[in-house]
BAVEX-116896 format. One line per 3 residues: number of its first residue (from 1); for each residue x, y, z of C-alpha. Coordinates in nm, 2 decimals. Each point is the difference from the previous one (the first is absolute). Layout:
N
NUM> X,Y,Z; ...
! end
This chain:
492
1> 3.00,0.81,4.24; -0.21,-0.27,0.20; -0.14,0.34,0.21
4> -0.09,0.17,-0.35; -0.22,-0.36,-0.12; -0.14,0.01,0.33
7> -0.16,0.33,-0.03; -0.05,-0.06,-0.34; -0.22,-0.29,0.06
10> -0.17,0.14,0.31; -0.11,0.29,-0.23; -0.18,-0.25,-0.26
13> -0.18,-0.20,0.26; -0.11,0.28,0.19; -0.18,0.18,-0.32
16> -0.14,-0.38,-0.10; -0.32,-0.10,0.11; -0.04,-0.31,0.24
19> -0.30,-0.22,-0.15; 0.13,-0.14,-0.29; -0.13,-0.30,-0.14
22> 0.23,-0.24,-0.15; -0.16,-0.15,-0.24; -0.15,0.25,-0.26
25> -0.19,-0.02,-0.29; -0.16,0.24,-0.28; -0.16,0.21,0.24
28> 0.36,0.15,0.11; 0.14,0.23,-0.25; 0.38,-0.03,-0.07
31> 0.12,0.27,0.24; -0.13,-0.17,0.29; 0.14,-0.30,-0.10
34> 0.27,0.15,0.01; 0.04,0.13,0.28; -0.08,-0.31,0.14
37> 0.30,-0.16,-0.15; 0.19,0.26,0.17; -0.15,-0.04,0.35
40> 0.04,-0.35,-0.03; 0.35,-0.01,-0.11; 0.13,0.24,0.27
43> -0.19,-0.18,0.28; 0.14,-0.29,-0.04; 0.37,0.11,-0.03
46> -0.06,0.07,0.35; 0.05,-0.36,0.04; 0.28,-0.17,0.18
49> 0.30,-0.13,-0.28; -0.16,0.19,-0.27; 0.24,0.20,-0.25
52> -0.27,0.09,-0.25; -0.31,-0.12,-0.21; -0.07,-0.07,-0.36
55> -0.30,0.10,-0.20; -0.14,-0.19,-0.33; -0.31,0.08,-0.22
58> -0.12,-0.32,-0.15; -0.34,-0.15,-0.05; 0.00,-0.19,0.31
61> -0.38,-0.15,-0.02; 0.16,-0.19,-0.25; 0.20,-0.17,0.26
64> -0.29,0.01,0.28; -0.30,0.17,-0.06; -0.07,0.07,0.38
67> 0.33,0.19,-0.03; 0.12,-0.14,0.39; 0.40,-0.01,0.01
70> 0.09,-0.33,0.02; 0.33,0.12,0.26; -0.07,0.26,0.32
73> 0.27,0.19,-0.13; -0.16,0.10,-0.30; -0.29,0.24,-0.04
76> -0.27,0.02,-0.36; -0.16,0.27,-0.03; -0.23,0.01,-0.32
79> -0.20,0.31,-0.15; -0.14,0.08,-0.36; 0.17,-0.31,-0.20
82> 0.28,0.03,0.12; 0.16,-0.19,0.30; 0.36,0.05,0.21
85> 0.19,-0.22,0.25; 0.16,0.18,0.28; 0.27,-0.24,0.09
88> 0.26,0.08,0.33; 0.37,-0.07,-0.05; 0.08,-0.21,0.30
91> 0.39,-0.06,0.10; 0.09,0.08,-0.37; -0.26,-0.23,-0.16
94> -0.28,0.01,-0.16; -0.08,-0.32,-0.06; -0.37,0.04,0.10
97> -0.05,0.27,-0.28; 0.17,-0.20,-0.26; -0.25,-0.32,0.09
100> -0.34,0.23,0.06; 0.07,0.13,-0.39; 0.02,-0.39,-0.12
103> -0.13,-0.23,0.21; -0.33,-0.22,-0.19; -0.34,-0.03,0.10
106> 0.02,-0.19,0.39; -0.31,-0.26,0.09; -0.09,0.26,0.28
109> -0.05,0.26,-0.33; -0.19,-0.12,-0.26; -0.02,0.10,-0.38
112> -0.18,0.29,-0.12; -0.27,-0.14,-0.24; 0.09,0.01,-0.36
115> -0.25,0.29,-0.07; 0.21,0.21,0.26; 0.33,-0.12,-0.12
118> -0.14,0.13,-0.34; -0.09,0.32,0.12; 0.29,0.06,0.23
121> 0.25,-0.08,-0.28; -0.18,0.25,-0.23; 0.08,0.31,0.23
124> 0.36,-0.04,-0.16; -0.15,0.06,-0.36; -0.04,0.26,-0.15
127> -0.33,0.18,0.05; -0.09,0.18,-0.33; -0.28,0.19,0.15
130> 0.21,0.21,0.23; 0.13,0.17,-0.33; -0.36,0.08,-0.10
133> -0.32,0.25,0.01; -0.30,-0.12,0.19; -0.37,0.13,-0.09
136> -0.34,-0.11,0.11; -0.33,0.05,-0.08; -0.08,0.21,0.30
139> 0.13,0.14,0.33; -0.15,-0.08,0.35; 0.17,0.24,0.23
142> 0.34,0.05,-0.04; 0.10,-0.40,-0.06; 0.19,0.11,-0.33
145> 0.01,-0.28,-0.28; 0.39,0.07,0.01; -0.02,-0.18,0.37
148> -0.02,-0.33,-0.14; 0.33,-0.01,-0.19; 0.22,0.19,0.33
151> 0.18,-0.28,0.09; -0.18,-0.15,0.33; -0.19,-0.21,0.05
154> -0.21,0.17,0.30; -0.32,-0.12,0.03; -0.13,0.25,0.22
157> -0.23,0.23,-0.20; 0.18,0.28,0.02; 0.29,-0.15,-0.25
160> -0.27,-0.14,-0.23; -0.17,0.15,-0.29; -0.41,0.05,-0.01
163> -0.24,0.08,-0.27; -0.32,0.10,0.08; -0.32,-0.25,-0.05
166> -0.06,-0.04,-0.35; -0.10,-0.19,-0.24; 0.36,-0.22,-0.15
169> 0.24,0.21,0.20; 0.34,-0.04,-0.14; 0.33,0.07,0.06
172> 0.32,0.01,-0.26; 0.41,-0.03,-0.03; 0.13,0.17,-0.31
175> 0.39,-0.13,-0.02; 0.07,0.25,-0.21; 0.16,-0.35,-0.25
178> -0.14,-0.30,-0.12; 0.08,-0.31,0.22; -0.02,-0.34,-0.02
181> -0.22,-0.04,0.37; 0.09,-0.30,0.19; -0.14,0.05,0.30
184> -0.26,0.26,0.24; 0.03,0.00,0.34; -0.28,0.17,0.21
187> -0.03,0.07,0.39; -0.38,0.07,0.11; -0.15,0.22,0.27
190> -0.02,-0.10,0.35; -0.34,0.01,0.03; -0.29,-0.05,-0.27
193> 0.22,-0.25,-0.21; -0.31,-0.17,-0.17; 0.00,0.38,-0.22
196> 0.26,-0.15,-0.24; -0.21,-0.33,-0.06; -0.04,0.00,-0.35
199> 0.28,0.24,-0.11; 0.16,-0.06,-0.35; 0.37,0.09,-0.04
202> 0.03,0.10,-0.37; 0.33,0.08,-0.23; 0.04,0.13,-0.37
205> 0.08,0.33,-0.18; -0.36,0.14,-0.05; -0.15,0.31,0.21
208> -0.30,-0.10,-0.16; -0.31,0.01,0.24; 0.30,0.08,0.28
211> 0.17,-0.30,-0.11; -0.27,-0.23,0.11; 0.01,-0.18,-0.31
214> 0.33,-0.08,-0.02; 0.05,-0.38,0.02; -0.09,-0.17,0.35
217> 0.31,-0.17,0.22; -0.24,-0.14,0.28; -0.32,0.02,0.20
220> 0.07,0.06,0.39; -0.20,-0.21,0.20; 0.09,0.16,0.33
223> 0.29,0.07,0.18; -0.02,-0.02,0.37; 0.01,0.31,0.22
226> 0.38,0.14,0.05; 0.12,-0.28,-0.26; 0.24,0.08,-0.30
229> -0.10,-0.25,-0.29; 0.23,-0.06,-0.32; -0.19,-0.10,-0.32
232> 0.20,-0.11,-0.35; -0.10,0.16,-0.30; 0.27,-0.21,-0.22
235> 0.18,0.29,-0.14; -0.29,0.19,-0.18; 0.08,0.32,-0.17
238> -0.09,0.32,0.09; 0.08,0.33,0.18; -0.32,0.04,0.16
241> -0.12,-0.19,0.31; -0.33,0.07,0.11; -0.22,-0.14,0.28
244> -0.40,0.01,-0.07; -0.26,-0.09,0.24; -0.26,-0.09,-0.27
247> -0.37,-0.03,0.01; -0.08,0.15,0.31; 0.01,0.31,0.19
250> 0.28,0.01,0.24; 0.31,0.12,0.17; 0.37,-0.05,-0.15
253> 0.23,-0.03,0.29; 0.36,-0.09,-0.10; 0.30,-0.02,0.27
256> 0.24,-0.08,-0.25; 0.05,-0.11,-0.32; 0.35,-0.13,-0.14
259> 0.04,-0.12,-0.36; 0.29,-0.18,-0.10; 0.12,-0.07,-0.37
262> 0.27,0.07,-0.24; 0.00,0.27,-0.32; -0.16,-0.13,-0.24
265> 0.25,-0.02,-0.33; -0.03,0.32,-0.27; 0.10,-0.23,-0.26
268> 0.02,0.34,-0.23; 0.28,0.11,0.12; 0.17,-0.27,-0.25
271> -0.19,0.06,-0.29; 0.05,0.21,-0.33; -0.25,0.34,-0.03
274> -0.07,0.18,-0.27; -0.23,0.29,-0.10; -0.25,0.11,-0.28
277> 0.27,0.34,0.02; 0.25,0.22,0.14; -0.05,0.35,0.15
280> 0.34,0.17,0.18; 0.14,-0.23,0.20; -0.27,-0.19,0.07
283> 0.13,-0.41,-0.07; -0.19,-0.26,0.03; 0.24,-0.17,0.24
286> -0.06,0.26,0.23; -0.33,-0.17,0.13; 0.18,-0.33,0.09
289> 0.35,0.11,0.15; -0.12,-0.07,0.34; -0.11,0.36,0.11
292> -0.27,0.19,0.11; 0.09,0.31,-0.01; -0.27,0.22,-0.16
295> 0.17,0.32,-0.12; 0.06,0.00,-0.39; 0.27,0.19,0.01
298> 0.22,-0.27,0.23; -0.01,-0.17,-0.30; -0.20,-0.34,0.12
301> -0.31,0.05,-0.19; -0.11,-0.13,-0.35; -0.16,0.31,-0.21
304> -0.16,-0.08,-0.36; -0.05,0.27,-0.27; -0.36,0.17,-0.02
307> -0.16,-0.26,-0.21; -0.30,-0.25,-0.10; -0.04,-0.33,0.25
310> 0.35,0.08,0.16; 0.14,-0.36,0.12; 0.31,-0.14,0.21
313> 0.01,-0.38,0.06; 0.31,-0.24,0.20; 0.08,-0.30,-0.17
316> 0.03,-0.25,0.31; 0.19,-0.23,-0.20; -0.20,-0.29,0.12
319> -0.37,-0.11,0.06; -0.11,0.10,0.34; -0.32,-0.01,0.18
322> -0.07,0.38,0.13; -0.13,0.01,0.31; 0.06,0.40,0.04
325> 0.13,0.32,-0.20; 0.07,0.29,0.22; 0.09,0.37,-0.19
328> 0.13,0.33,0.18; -0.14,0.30,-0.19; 0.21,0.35,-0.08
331> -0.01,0.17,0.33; 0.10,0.38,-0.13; -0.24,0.07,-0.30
334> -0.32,-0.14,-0.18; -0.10,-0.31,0.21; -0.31,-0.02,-0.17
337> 0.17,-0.05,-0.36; -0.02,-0.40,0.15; -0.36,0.00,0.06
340> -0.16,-0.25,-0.26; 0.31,-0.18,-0.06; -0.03,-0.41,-0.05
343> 0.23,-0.26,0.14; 0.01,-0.31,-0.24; 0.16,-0.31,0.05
346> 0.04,-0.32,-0.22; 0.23,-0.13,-0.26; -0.07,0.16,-0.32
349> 0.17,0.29,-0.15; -0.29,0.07,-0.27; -0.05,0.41,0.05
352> 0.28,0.05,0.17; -0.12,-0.26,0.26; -0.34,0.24,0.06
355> -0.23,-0.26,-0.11; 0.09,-0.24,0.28; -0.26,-0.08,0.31
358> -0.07,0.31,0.25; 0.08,-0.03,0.31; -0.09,0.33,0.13
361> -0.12,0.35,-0.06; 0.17,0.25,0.18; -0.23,0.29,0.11
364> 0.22,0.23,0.21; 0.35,-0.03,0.14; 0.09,0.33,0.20
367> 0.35,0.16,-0.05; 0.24,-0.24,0.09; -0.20,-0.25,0.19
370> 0.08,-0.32,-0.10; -0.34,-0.26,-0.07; -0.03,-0.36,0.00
373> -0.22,-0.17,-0.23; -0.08,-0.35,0.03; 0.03,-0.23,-0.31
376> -0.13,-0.32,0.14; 0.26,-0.24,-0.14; -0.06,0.11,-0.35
379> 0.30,-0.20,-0.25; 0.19,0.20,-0.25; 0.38,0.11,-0.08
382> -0.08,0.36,-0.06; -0.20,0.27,0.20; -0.08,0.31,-0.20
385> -0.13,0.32,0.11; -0.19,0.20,-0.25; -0.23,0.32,0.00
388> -0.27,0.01,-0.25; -0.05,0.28,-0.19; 0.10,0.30,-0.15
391> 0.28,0.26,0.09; 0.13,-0.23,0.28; 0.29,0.02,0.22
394> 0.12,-0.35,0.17; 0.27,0.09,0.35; 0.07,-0.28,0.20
397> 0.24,0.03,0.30; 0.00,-0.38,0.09; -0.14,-0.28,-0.10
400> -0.03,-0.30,0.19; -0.09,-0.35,-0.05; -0.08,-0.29,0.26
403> -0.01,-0.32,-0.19; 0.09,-0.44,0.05; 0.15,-0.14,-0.30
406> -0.28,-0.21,-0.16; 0.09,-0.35,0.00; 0.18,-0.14,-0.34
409> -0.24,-0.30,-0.04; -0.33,0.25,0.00; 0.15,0.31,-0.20
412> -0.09,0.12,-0.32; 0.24,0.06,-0.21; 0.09,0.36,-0.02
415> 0.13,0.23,-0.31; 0.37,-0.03,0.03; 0.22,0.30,0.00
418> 0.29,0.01,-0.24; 0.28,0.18,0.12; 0.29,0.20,-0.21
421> 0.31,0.16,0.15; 0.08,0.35,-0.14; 0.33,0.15,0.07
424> -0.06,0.36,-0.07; 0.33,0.29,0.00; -0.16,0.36,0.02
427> 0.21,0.28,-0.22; -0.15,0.30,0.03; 0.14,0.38,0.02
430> -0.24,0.11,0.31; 0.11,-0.03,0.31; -0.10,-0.36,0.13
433> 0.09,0.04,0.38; -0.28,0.25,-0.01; -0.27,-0.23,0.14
436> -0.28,0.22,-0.17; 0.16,-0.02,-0.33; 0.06,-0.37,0.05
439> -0.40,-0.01,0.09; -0.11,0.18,-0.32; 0.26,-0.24,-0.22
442> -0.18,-0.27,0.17; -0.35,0.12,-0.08; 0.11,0.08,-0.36
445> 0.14,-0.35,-0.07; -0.32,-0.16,0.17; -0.21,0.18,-0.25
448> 0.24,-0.12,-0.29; -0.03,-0.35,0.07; -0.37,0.03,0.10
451> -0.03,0.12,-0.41; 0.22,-0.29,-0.10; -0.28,-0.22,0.16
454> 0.24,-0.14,0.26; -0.25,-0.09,0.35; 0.09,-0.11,0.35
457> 0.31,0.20,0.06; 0.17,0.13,0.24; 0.27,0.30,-0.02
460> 0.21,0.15,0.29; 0.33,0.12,0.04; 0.29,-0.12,0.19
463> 0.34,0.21,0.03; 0.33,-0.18,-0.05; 0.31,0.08,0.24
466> 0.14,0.15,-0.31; -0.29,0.27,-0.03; -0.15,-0.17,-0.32
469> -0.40,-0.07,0.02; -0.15,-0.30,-0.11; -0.32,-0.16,-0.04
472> -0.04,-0.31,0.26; -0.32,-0.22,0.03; -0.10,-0.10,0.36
475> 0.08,-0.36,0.04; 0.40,0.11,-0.10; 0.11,-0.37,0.12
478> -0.12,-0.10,-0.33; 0.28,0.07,-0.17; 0.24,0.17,0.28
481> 0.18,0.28,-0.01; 0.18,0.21,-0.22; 0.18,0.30,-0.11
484> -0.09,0.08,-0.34; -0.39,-0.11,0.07; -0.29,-0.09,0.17
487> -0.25,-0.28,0.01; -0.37,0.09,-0.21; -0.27,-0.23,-0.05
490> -0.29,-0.01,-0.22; -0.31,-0.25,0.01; -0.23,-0.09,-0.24
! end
C-alpha cells in the first residue's frame, strides 16, 4: 500500500508545475488555487513525523490580513475571497492547525482598518447582483456590462466592463425583485481610476431615462486605483442599480459591482382581492397567491368579464406607504389587453377604489414579463388596478406590492372593512368533482350575488375528505375548519 501512495503522489507532483506562489489573490482563478493546495499539501507530507495534513476554508484576513501562518507547520494560501490553511499532522497532533484557525490578532500583525474589516466581512453576504442581468449604455470592445457582476474582483481590464466615451455613460443591475439595498461595493480599474470621479450609484424601480432618475444613494468621489470601496445606501428600495457618470463625456469602467440587501416585503400577499367580475376561472386571488406563472390555463391568473372600466383591487388591511407595485402580464394570449391599465392606491373605496391617486400608467408589459413600477412612498390600504373604457378585459397573473407600514401616530384613518362569516353547503345534481362544472357553478353564483348588490367577494372551492365541495374564503383561520362548511366574507 505505501508503494501504491508513493507512485500515486509522484504522479501528481510530476504533472504540477514548480512556481507557485503561495500567497494568491484575485488574479488566480479557483483551479489554480487549487492545485496549489494540492502541491502544497503533498510536499509537505514528505516531511519527517508527518501522518497527514488538514485543510480549512475560512476567511483568514479576518484573523491577519497579511495572511502569514503564524506556525512553520502551517501553510495559507488565499485566492478569490476565499482563504485555506494547510496544516501537517505532526506525531498525531495537530495542535498547530487547531491554533492558526483561532489564534487573535499578535502585536507583530496588526488590525485591518475598519473600512477593510467592513468589506472583508461583507464577502460572506449575500451578493444580490450575482442573481441579476447587467446592461450598459454602450460597448467598448468586448468588456461586456455582464463583467461587472461575475464575481471577481480583477482589476485588470480584461475582467472589467467598458463603455465607449460618451456623454453620461451608464451602467445598470436589474435584480430581477425589489430589495431593500444596504450596501454597493465597487472595485475600480488598475489604471485610469480618476474615470469614476463623479459617478452616482442610483436605486429604485423606474427604467425611466435608463433608470437615471431613480432616487440617488451617493456621489463617488474617487476610489483609488485597484481599491474595492463599500458605500451605504440605508436600505433603499429598488430592483434597479445603476451607475451614471453624469455631466460629462466619458468612459464607464466597472471591475465589479456587488449589492447587498434583503427582499423587500410584498405585503399583498396578506391582503383580501377582489374584482369588478368573473370570467372562467379567472379569481381574483389568483394575482396574489405568490406565483408568477403566466399561462391562464395553470390557473394563477385573474380574468374579468368583457366589460366597461374592468377593475381588481387588494385590500392590505392596513395603511401602508407604497414604495413599489410590480405586475406579471398573461404570457400565452393578448398581452396588450393590459396596455392603458391604471394602478391606484389610497384609502378610499368610492368607485370601487378607482378614484384614488395614480400611481402609474402602464404602457406595455410583454407576455409574461413581469414590470416594476415605482410608487414613491404613496400611503393607502388599497391598490386598485383598473382599465378605462369600453369592452375591457382585466388578466392579472401576479400582483405584487412593496410597502412599510405607515406609522400609527401619522396615519389617516382608513375605511374599515366589516367582515361576515358565511358557511355555505352546495346541493346540486351535476357532478361537483368535475372541476369545470364546479367553475361554471362558481361563475353562475358570482353573477347571483353581483345582482343582489353584494361587492368585495371572494368565491372558491375547497373539496372535503368526504367528496362534498364547499365554498371557503382565503383567510380560513378565521373561523377554522369544518365539515359541513367553509369560511366567506363580505366587506362593505
Amino acid at each position: 500500500m505505501k508503494c501504491f501512495e508513493g507512485l500515486v503522489m509522484a504522479h501528481i507532483k510530476a504533472s504540477m508545475t514548480r512556481t507557485l506562489e503561495t500567497v494568491q489573490f484575485a488574479n488566480r482563478s479557483t483551479e489554480d488555487a487549487i492545485f496549489i493546495v494540492i502541491n502544497t499539501a503533498i510536499t509537505q507530507l514528505d516531511k519527517r513525523n508527518t501522518c497527514g495534513c488538514v485543510l480549512s476554508p475560512l476567511l483568514y484576513s479576518l484573523f491577519n490580513h497579511k495572511f502569514v501562518a503564524l506556525h512553520d507547520t502551517n501553510s495559507i494560501i488565499k485566492f478569490i475571497d476565499n482563504t485555506t490553511v494547510v496544516g501537517l499532522i505532526i506525531n498525531n497532533q495537530a495542535s498547530a492547525y487547531r491554533k492558526e484557525n483561532t489564534s487573535p490578532l499578535t502585536p507583530s500583525t496588526p488590525p485591518p482598518p475598519p473600512h477593510e474589516l467592513e468589506k472583508q466581512m461583507r464577502t460572506c453576504s449575500d451578493n444580490v447582483a450575482l442573481r441579476g442581468v447587467a446592461a450598459q449604455s454602450s460597448q467598448f470592445s468586448d468588456r461586456d456590462a455582464h463583467y461587472a457582476i461575475d464575481g471577481y474582483r480583477n482589476t485588470n481590464y480584461g475582467s472589467c466592463t467598458h463603455t465607449t466615451q460618451q456623454t453620461n455613460p451608464w451602467w445598470r443591475v436589474d435584480l430581477l425583485d425589489v430589495y431593500k439595498v444596504t450596501a454597493v461595493t465597487i472595485t475600480n480599474r488598475d489604471e485610469v481610476p480618476e474615470r469614476l470621479d463623479g459617478a452616482e450609484i442610483r436605486i429604485g424601480n423606474s427604467l425611466e431615462n435608463n433608470g437615471i432618475n431613480n432616487p440617488r444613494c451617493v456621489v463617488i468621489s474617487h476610489i483609488p486605483a485597484r481599491e474595492t470601496y463599500t458605500f451605504q445606501c440605508n436600505k433603499m428600495e429598488g430592483r434597479y442599480v445603476v451607475v451614471v457618470v453624469p455631466d460629462r463625456k466619458e468612459y464607464l469602467t466597472l471591475c465589479e459591482l456587488e449589492v447587498y440587501g434583503t427582499p423587500a416585503v410584498n405585503v399583498a400577499l396578506k391582503g383580501v382581492a377582489s374584482q369588478s367580475s368573473l370570467n372562467g376561472y379567472g379569481n381574483a386571488h389568483n394575482a396574489i397567491d405568490g406565483n408568477r406563472e403566466s399561462d391562464y390555463y395553470k390557473r394563477s391568473c385573474t380574468h374579468t368579464a368583457q366589460e366597461t372600466n374592468p377593475w381588481w383591487r387588494v385590500d392590505l388591511l392596513d395603511v401602508y406607504r407604497v414604495t413599489a407595485v410590480s405586475i406579471t402580464n398573461r404570457g400565452d394570449d393578448v398581452p396588450n389587453r393590459l396596455d392603458g391599465a391604471e394602478i391606484r392606491i389610497g384609502n378610499s373605496l368610492e368607485n370601487n377604489g378607482i378614484n384614488n391617486p395614480r400611481c402609474v400608467i402602464i404602457s406595455h408589459i410583454p407576455a409574461g414579463k413581469t414590470y416594476t413600477f415605482q410608487c414613491n412612498a404613496m400611503e393607502g390600504r388599497y391598490v386598485v388596478v383598473v382599465i378605462p373604457g369600453q369592452n375591457k378585459v382585466l388578466t392579472l397573473c401576479e400582483v405584487e406590492v412593496f410597502a412599510t407600514v405607515k406609522t400609527p401616530e401619522s396615519s389617516t384613518e382608513a375605511p374599515k372593512s366589516k367582515r361576515t362569516v358565511v358557511r355555505m353547503k352546495i346541493q346540486s345534481d351535476a357532478d361537483l368533482t368535475n372541476q369545470a362544472v364546479g367553475d361554471q357553478l362558481l361563475q353562475q353564483l358570482h353573477v347571483e350575488l353581483v345582482k343582489q348588490g353584494v361587492s368585495d367577494f371572494q368565491l372558491r372551492w375547497r373539496t372535503q375528505p368526504d367528496g362534498q365541495i364547499f365554498h371557503r374564503e382565503e383567510e380560513e383561520k378565521e373561523c377554522g375548519p369544518t365539515q359541513t362548511g367553509v369560511c366567506g366574507t363580505e366587506e362593505g
